[in-house]
LOLO-326223 format. One record per residue: residue in three letters; y, z, x of N, C-alpha, C in turn. Coordinates in steps of 0.1 Angstrom, whole numbers, padded with zeros to 4 digits, always signed. Each point is the difference from the previous one (the first is absolute). Last residue first. Example, Ala and Ser with C-alpha at 12.3 -4.5 7.8 and 13.67 -1.06 7.14 Angstrom:
// residues 2
SER-0022+0071+0128+0011+0000+0009+0011+0008-0008 ALA-0057-0001+0003+0012+0000-0009+0012+0000+0009 
***
This chain:
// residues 181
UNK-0578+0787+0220-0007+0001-0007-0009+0014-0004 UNK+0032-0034+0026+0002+0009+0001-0010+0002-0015 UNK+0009-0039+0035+0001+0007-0012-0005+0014-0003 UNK+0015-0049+0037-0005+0015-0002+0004+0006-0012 UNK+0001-0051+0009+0006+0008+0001-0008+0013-0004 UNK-0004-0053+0014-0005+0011+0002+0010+0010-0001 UNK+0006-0052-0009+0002+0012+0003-0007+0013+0002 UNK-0005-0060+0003-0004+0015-0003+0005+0010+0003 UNK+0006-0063-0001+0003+0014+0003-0006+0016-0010 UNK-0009-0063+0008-0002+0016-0008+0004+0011+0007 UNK-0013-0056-0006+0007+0003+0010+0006+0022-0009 UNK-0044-0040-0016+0016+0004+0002+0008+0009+0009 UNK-0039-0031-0033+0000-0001+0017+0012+0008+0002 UNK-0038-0005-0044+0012+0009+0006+0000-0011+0010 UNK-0025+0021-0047-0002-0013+0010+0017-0002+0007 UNK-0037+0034-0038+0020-0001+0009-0006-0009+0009 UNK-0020+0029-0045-0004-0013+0008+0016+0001+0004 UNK-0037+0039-0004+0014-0006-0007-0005-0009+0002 UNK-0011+0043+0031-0003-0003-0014+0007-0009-0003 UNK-0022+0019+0046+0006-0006-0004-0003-0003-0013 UNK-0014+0031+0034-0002+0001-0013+0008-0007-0005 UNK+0010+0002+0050-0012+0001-0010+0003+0008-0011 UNK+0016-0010+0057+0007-0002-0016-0011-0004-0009 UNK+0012+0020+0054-0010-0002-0011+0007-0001-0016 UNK+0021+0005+0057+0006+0000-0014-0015-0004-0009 UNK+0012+0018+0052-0005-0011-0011-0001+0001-0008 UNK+0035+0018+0051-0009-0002-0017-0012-0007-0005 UNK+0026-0005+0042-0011+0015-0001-0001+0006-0012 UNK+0038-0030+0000-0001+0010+0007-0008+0009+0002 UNK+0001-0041-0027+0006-0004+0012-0001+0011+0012 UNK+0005+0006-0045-0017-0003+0000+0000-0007+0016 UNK+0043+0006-0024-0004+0015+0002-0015-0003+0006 UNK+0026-0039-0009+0007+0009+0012-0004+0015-0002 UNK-0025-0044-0022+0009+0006-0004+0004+0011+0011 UNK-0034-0040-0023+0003+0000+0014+0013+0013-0008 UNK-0045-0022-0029+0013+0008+0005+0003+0001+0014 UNK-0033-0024-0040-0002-0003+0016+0015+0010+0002 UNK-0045-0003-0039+0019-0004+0001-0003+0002+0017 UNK-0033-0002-0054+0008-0003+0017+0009+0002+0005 UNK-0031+0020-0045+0012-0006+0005-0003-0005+0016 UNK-0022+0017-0057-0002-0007+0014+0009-0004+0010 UNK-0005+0020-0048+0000+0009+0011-0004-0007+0014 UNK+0024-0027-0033-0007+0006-0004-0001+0016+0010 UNK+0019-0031+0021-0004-0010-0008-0008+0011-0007 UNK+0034-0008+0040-0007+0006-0006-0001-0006-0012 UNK+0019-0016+0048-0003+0002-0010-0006+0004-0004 UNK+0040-0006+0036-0014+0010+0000-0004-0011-0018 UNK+0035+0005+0053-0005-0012-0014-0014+0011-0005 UNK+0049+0016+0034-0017+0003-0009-0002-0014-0004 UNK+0040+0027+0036-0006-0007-0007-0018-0003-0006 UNK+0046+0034+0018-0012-0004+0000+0000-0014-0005 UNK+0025+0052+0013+0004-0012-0004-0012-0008+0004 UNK+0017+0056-0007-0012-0008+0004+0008-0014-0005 UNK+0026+0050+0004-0003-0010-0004-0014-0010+0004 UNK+0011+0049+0009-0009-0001-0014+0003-0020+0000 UNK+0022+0031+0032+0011+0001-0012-0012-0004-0010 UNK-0023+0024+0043+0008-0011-0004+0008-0001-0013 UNK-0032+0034+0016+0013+0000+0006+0012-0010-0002 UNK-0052+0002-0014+0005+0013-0002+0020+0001+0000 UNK-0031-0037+0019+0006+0000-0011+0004+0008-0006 UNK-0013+0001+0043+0014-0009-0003-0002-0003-0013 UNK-0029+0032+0015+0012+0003+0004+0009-0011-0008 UNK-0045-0011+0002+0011+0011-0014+0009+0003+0002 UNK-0015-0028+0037-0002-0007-0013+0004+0006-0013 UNK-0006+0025+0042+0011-0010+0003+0002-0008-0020 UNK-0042+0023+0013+0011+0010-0006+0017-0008+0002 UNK-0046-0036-0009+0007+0013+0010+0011+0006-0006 UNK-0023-0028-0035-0012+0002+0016+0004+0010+0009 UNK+0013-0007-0056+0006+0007+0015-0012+0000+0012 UNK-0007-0023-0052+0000+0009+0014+0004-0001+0011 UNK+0003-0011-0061+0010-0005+0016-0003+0011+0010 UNK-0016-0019-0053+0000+0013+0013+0003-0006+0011 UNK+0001-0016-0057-0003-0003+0017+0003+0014+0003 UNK-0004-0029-0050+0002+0013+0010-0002-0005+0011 UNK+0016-0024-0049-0011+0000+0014+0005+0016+0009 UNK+0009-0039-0052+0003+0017+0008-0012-0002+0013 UNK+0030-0044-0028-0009+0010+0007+0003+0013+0006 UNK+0021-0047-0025+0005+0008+0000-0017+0010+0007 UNK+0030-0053+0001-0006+0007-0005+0001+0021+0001 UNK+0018-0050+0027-0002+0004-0012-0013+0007-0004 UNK+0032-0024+0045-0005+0011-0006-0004+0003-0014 UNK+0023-0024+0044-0006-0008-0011-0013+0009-0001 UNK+0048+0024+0018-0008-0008+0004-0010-0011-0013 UNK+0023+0051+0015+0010-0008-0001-0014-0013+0001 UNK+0003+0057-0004-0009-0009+0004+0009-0012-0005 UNK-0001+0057+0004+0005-0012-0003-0008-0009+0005 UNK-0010+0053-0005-0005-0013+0008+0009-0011-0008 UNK-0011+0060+0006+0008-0012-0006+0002-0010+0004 UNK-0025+0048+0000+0001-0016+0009+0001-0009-0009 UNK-0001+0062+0012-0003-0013-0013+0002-0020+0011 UNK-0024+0057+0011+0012-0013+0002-0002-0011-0010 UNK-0013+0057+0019+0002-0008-0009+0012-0011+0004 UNK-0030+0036+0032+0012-0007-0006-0002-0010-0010 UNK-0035+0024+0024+0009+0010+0003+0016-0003-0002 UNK-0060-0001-0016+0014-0003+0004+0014+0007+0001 UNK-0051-0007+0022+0005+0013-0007+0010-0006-0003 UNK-0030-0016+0028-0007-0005-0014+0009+0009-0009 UNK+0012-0008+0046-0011+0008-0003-0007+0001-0011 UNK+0045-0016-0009-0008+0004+0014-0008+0011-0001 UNK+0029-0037-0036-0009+0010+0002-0009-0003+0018 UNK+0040-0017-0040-0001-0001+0010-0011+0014+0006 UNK+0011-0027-0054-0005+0013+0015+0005-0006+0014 UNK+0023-0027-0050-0018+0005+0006+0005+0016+0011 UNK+0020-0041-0037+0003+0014+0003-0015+0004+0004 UNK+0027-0047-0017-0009+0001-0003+0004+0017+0007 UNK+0016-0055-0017+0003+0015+0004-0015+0008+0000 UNK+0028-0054+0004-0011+0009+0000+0004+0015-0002 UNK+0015-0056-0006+0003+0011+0006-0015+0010-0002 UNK+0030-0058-0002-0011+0011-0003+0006+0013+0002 UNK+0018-0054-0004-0004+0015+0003-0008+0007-0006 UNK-0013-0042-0010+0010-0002+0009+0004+0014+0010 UNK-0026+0016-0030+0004-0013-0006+0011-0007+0007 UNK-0032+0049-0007+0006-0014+0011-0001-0011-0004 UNK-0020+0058-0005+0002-0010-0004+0014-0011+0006 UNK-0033+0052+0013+0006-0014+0000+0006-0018-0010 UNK-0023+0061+0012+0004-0009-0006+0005-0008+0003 UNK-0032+0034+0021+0014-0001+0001+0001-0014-0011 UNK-0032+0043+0020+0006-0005-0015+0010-0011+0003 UNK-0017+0033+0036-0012-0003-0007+0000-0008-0017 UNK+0019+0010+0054+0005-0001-0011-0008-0010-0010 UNK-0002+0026+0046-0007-0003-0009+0007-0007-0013 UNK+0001+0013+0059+0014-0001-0011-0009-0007-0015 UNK-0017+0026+0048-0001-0010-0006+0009+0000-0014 UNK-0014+0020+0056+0005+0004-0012-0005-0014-0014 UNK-0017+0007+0045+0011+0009+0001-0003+0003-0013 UNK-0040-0034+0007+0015+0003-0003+0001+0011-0001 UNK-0041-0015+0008+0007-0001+0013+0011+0000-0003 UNK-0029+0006-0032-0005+0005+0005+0008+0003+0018 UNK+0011-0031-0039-0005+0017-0006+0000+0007+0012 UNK-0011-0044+0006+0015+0004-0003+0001+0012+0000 UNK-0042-0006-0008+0000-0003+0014+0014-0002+0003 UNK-0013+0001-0043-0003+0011+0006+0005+0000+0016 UNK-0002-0037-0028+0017+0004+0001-0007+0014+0004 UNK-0030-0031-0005+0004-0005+0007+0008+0011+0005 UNK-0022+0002-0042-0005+0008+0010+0005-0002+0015 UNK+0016-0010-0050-0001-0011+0010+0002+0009+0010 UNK-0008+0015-0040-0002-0015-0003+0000-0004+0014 UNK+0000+0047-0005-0010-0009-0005-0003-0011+0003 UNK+0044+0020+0012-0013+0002+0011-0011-0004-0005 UNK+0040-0008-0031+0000-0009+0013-0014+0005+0010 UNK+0004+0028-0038-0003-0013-0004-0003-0010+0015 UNK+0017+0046+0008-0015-0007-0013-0001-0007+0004 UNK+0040+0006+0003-0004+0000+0014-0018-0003-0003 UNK+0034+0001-0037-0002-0013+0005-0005+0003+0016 UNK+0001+0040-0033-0007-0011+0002-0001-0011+0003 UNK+0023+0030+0016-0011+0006+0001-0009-0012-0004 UNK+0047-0004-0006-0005-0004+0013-0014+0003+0001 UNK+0019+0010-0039-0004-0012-0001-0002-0004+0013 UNK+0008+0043-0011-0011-0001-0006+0000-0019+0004 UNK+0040+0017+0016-0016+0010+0009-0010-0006-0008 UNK+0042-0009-0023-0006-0009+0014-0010+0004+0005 UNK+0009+0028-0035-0005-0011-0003-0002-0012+0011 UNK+0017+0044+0010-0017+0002-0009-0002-0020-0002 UNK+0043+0011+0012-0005+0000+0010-0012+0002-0003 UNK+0032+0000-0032-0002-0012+0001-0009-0002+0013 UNK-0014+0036-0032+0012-0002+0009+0003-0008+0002 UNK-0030+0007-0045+0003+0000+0016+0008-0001+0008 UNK-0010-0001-0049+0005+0017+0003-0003-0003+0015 UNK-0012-0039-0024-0003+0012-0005-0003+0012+0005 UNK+0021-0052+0010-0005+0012+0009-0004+0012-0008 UNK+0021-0040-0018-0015-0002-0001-0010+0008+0009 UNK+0051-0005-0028-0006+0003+0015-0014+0005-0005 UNK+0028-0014-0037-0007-0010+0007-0002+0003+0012 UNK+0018+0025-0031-0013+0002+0000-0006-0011+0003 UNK+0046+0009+0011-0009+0012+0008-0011-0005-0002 UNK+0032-0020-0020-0002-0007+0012-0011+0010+0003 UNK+0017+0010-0041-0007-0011+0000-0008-0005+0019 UNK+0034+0033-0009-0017+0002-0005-0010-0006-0001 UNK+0051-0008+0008-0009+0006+0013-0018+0007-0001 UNK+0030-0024-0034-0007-0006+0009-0001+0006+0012 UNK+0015+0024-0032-0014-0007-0009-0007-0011+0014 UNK+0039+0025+0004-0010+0012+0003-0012-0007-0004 UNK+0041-0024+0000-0001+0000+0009-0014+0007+0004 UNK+0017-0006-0041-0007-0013-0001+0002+0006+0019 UNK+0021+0033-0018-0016+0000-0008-0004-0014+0006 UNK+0042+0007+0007-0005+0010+0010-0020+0001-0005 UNK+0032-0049-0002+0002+0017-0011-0013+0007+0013 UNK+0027-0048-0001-0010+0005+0007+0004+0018-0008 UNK+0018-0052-0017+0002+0014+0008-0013+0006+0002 UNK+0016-0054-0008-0008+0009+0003+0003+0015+0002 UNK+0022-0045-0024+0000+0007+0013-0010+0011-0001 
***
């Protein structure tokens, strides 16, 4: 049987620390630093999404998100919500998925609020989303096709920098939850 001693508790709280990879940043420096750079990136690559940019209220960034899926799946990931280019809420987004699914990819997206109606209702809502996707990625190369009950509302959702390999068709819920950061 195992006992737990007050030293093997201080050893692995040590342990865990020197695996945060934020050196000495807030957890709010480090989203900010990675929306900054996946806004970069996406206006570079795909000069298209200025013009989003440009006619969106607002826009929900989430610039990291993980996924792996095997039959089920899931996701996690922690972005901005930013108006005016300023942000002004932290949100994470937790994603189930049920379906003929395997593999594992990271990808970002940005989600623009076309009208104030449009942030309103997600600002206000409980945060659920319900959908369906078929996508494949292949390296850094992906496809995919999404229908989902937040993008329906004078939204558009952009998904890029896709990493991995994941081959999919599946039926998928999203939580949106506010964080505090």
């Amino acid at each position: 049987m195992t006992q737990f001693t007050r030293r093997g508790l201080v050893l692995g709280a040590v342990a865990l620390a020197a695996c945060d990879t934020s050196q000495g940043s807030t957890g709010a420096e480090v989203i900010d630093r990675r929306v900054e750079n996946a806004l970069s990136y996406m206006y570079a690559t795909y000069p298209e999404t200025l013009q989003l940019r440009d006619k969106a209220i607002g826009k929900l960034v989430m610039p990291m998100i993980g996924q792996a899926g095997f039959i089920v799946g899931g996701s996690y990931g922690e972005g901005a919500l930013q108006i005016d280019g300023v942000t002004v809420e932290y949100y994470s987004a937790t994603q189930g998925s049920i379906g003929f699914q395997i593999g594992a990819q990271q990808f970002a997206y940005v989600i623009f609020f076309l009208t104030p109606t449009a942030l309103r209702r997600f600002r206000t809502s409980p945060g659920w989303t319900g959908g369906a996707a078929a996508e494949l990625t292949g390296g850094q190369n992906g496809a995919g096709l999404a229908a989902n009950t937040l993008t329906q509302n004078s939204s558009v959702a952009f998904l890029f920098a896709r990493q991995g390999l994941m081959a999919g068709a599946t039926i998928q819920g999203t939580k949106y939850t506010r964080i505090l950061r």
